[in-house]
C-alpha positions in Angstrom: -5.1 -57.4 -35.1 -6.2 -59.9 -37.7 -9.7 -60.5 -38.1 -11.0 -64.6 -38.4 -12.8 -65.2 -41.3 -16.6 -66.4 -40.6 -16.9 -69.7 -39.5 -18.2 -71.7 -42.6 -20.7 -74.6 -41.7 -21.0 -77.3 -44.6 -24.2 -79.1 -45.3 -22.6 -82.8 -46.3 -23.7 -82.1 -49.8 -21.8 -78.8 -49.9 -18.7 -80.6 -48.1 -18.8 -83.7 -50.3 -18.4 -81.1 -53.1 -15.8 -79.6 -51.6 -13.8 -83.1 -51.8 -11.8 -83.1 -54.9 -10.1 -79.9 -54.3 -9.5 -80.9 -50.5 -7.9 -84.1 -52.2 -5.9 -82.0 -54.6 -4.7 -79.7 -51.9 -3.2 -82.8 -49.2 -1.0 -84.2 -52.3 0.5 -80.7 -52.8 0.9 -80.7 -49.0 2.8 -83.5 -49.1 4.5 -83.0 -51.6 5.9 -79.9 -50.5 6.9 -81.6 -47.0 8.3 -84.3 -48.4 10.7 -81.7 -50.3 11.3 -80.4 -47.1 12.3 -83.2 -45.2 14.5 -84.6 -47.7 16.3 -81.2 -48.1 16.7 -81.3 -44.0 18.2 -85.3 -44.0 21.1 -83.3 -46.7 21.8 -81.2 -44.3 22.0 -83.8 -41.7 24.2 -85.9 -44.0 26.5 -83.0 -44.8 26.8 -81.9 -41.6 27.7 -85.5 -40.6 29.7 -86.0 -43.0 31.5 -82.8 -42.7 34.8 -84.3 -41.2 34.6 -82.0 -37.9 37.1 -79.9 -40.0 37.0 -76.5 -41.1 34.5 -77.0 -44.3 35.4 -75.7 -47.5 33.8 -72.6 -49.5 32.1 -75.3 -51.4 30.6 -76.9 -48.8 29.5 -73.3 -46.9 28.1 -72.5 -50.3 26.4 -75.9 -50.7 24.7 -75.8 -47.5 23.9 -72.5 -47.9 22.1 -72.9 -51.1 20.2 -75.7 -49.6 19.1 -73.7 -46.5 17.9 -71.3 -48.6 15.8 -74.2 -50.6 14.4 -74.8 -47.4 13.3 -71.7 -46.5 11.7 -71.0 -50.1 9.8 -74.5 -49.2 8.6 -74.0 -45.9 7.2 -70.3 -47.1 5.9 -72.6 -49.9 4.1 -74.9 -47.4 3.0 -71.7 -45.4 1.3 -70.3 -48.5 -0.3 -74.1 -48.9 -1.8 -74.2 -45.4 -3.2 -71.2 -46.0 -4.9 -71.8 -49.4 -6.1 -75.0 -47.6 -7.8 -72.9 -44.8 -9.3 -70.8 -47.1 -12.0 -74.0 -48.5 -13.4 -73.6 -44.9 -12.5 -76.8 -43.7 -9.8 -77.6 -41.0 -6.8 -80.5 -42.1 -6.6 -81.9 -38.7 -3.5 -84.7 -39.9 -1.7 -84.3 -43.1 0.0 -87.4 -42.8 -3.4 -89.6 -41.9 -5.3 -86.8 -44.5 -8.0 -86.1 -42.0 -9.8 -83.4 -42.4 -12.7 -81.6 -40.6 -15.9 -79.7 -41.7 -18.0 -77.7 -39.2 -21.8 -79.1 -39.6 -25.0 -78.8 -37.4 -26.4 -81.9 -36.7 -29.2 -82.0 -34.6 -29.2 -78.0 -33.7 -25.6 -78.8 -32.6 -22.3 -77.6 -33.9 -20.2 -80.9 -34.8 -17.5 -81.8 -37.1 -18.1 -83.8 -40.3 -15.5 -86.5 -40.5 -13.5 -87.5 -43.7 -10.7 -89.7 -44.1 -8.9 -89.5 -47.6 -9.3 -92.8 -49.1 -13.0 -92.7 -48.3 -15.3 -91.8 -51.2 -17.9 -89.6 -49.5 -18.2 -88.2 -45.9 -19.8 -90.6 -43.9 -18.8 -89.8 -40.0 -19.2 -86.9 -37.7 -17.9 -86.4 -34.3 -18.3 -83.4 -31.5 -15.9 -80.4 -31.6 -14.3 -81.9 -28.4 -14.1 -85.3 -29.7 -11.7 -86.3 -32.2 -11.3 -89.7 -35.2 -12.1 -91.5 -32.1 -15.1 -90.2 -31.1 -16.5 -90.2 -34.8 -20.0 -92.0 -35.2 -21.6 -92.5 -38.6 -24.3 -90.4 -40.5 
C-alpha cells in the first residue's frame, strides 16, 4: 500500500517561487520524450524498411540495442515525473506546459493556473474546472 504524500497548498508567492525549477523540470521532460519518440520513429523506420525478409544479426542486434535505449529512457522519464511530483504541484500538459498548484481562495480549494511562457501566476480555476474554466487573480 503506498501512502500519498500530504497535499501541498501554495500561497501564489510560495508557487511563483517554485517557478524556475517547475521551468527547469518541463525542458528535461521534454527532452527526455523527445528522445523517446525519435528512438520509436527508428524503430518504425527499421521495421519498415526491413525488407519483410528474415533480418540479419545486425539488424536483430541494432533493434535490440535501440529497444533497450528506450526502455533506459522511458525509466528516465518515469524517474522525471516523479521528481516533478515531488515540488507539490501537478503538470497537467507537458506538451502545452501547464501546470497546476493547489491554493485556497476564498476558504475554497482551487487550482492556481500557470502556463509556461507566462511570467508569474496570474489565473486560478476550480479543481473540476480545467485552462478553460481559469479566471484571473
Amino acid at each position: 500500500m503506498s501512502l500519498q504524500p500530504p497535499l501541498k497548498v501554495f500561497t501564489v508567492e510560495d508557487a511563483n517561487r517554485l517557478l524556475p525549477a517547475v521551468r527547469a523540470r518541463l525542458i528535461e521532460l521534454r527532452a527526455t520524450h523527445r528522445e523517446i519518440l525519435a528512438l520509436e520513429t527508428k524503430v518504425d523506420i527499421e521495421e519498415m524498411t526491413g525488407g519483410g525478409g528474415t533480418p540479419s544479426a545486425h539488424t536483430v542486434a541494432r533493434m535490440e540495442e535501440i529497444n533497450e535505449t528506450i526502455h533506459v529512457r522511458i525509466e528516465t522519464y518515469r524517474e522525471q515525473v516523479e521528481e516533478f511530483a515531488t515540488l507539490g504541484c501537478e503538470l497537467k500538459d507537458l506538451e502545452q506546459g501547464l501546470v497546476d498548484f493547489y491554493a485556497r481562495l476564498n476558504g475554497q480549494l482551487v487550482y492556481l493556473c500557470w502556463r509556461e511562457g507566462e511570467d508569474e501566476i496570474r489565473f486560478w480555476h476550480p479543481l473540476e474546472g480545467g485552462f478553460g474554466a481559469r479566471e484571473a487573480l
